[in-house]
Residue frames relative to the residue before (quaternion, step in Angstrom):
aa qw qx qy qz dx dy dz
X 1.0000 0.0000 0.0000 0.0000 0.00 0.00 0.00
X 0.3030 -0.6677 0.6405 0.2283 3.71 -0.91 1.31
X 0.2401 -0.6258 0.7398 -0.0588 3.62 -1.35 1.74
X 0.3201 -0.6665 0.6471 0.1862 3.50 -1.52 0.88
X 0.0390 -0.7334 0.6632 0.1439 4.12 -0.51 0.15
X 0.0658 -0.6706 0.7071 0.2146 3.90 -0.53 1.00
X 0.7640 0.4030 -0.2310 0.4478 3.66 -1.61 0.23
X 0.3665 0.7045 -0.5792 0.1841 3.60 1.06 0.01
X 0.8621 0.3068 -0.3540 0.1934 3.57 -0.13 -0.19
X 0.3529 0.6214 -0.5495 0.4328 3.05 1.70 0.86
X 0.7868 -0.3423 0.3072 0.4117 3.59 -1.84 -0.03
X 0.5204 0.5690 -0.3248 0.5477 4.10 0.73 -0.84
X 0.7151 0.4715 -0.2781 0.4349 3.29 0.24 -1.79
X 0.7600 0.4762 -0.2693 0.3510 3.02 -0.31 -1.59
X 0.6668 0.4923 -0.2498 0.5007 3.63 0.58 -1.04
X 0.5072 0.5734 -0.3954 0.5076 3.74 1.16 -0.58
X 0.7291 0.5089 -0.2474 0.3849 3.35 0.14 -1.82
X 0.8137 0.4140 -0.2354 0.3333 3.40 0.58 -0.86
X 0.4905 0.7337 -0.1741 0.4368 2.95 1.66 0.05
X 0.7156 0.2697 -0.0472 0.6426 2.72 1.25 -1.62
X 0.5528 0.4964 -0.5108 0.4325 3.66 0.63 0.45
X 0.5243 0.6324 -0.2762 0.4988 3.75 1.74 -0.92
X 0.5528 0.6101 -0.2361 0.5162 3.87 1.72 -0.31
X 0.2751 -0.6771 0.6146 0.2970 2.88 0.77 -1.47
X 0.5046 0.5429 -0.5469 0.3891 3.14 0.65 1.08
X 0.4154 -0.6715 0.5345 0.3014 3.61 -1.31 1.01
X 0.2231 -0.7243 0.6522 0.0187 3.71 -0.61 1.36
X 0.2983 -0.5378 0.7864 0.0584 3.38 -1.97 1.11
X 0.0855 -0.7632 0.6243 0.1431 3.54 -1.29 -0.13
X 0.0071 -0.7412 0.6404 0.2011 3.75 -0.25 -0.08
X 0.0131 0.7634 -0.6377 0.1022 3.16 -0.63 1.42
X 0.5411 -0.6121 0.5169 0.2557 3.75 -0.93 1.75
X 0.6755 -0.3280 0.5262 0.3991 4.35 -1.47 0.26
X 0.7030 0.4655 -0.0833 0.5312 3.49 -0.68 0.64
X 0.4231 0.6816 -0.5413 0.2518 3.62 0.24 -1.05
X 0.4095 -0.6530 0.5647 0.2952 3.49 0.22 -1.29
X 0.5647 -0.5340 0.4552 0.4344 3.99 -1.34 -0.18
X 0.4651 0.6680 -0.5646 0.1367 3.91 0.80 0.10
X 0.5440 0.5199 -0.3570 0.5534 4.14 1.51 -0.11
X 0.2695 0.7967 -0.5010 0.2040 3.51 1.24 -0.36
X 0.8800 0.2727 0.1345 0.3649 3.99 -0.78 0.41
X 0.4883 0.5451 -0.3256 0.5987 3.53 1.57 -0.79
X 0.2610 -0.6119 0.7330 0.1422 3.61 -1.85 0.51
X 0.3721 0.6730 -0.5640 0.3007 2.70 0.30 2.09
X 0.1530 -0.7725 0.4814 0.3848 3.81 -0.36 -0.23
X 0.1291 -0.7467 0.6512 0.0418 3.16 -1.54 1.13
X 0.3515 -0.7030 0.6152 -0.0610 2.52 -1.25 1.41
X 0.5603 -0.5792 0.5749 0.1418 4.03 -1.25 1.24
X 0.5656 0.5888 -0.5357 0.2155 2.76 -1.21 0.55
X 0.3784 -0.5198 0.7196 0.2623 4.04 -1.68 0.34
X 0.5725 -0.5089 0.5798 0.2776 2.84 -1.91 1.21
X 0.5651 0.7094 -0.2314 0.3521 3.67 0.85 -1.39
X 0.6769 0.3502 -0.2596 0.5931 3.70 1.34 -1.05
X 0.2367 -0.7765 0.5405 0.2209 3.51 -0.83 0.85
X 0.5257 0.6132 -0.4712 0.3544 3.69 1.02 -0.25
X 0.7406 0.5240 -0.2278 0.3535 3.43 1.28 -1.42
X 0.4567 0.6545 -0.4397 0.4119 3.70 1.82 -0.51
X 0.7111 0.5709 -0.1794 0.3691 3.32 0.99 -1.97
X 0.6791 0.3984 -0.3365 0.5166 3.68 0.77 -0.28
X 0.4266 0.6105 -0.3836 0.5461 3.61 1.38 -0.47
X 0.9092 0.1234 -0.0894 0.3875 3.69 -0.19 -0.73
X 0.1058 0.7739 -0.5091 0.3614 3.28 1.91 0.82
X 0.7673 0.5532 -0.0136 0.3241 3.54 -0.23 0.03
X 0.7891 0.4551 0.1801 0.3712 2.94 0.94 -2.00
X 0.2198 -0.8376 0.4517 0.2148 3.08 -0.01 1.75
X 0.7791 0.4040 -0.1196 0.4643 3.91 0.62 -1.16
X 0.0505 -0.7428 0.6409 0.1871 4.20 -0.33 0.02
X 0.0969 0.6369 -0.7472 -0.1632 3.74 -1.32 -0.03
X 0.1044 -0.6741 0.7266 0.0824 3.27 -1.62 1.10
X 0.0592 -0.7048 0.6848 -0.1755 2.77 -1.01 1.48
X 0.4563 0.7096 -0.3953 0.3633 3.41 1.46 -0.26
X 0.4645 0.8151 -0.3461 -0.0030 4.28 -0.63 0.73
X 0.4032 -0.7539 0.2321 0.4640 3.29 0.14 0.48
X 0.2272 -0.7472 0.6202 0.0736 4.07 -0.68 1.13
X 0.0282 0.6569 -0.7527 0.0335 3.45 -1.08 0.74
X 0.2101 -0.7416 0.6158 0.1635 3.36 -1.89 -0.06
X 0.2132 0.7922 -0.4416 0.3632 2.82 1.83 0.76
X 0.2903 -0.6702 0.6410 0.2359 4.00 -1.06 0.27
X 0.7880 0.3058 -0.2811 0.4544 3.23 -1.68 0.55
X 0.8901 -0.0893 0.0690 0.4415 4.00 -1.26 0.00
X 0.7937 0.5237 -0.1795 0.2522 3.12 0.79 -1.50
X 0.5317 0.5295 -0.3810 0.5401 3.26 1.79 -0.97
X 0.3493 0.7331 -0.5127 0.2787 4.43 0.80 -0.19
X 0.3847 -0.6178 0.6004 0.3314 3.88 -0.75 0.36
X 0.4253 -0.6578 0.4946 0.3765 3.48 -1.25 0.29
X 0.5451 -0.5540 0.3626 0.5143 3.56 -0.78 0.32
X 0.6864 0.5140 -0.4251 0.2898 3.86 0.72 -0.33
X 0.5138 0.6677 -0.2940 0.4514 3.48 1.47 -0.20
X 0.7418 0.4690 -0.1113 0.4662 3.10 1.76 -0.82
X 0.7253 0.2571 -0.2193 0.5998 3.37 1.29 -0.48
X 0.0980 0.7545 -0.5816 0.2879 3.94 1.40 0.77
X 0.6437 0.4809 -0.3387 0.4895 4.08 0.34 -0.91
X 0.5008 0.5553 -0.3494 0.5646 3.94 0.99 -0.89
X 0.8581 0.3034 -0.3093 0.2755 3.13 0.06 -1.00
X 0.7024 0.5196 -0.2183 0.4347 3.49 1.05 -1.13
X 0.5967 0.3564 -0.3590 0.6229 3.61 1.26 -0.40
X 0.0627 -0.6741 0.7350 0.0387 3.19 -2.11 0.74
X 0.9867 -0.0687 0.0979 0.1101 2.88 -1.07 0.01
X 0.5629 0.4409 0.0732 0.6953 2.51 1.62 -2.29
X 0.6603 0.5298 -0.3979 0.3535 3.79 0.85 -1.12
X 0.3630 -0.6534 0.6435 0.1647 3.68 -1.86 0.83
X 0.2785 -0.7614 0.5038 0.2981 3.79 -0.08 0.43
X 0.5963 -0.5638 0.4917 0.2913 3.51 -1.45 0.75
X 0.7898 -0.0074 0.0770 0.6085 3.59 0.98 -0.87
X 0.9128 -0.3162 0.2019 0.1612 3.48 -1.46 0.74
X 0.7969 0.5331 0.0151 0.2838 2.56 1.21 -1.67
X 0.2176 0.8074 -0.0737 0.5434 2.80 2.79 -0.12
X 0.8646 0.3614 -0.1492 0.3156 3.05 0.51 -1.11
């Protein structure tokens, strides 16, 4: 089964991916410019893209029976800045349509 991982090359992610590759599942990743080398080497296929771009979520999970988002933005800044952005937050909005069954409640 082809599994989306948003955030895969953060810590969460990454540790996901390797997991589920340790299943035998066939893992996507949408990993933002930048990501880093933490997908480095894995027989996975990553795919580009911003949570923020909704065309680039939707081709991300073309495909894809299961999504984990684990993808968010973490600061340790105090005061506004440490705030999620609203696209980190409404990322589920994007990747689920219509047709999609949420994993949990909170979806709806």
């Amino acid at each position: 089964m082809r599994v989306l991982v948003t955030g895969g090359s953060g810590h969460l992610g990454a540790n996901l991916v390797r997991r589920l590759l340790d299943e035998g599942q066939e893992v996507r990743a949408l990993e933002r410019a930048g990501g880093g080398e933490a997908l480095a080497g894995l027989d996975i296929e990553v795919v580009a893209g911003d949570l923020r771009d909704t065309a680039a979520v939707r081709a991300a999970v073309d495909g894809c029976r299961r999504v984990y988002h684990c993808a968010a933005k973490v600061s340790s800044a105090e005061g506004s800045s440490a705030r999620s952005t609203p696209a980190t937050c409404s990322a589920p909005a994007t990747c689920c349509g219509p047709r999609s069954r949420p994993a949990w409640s909170a979806w709806s």
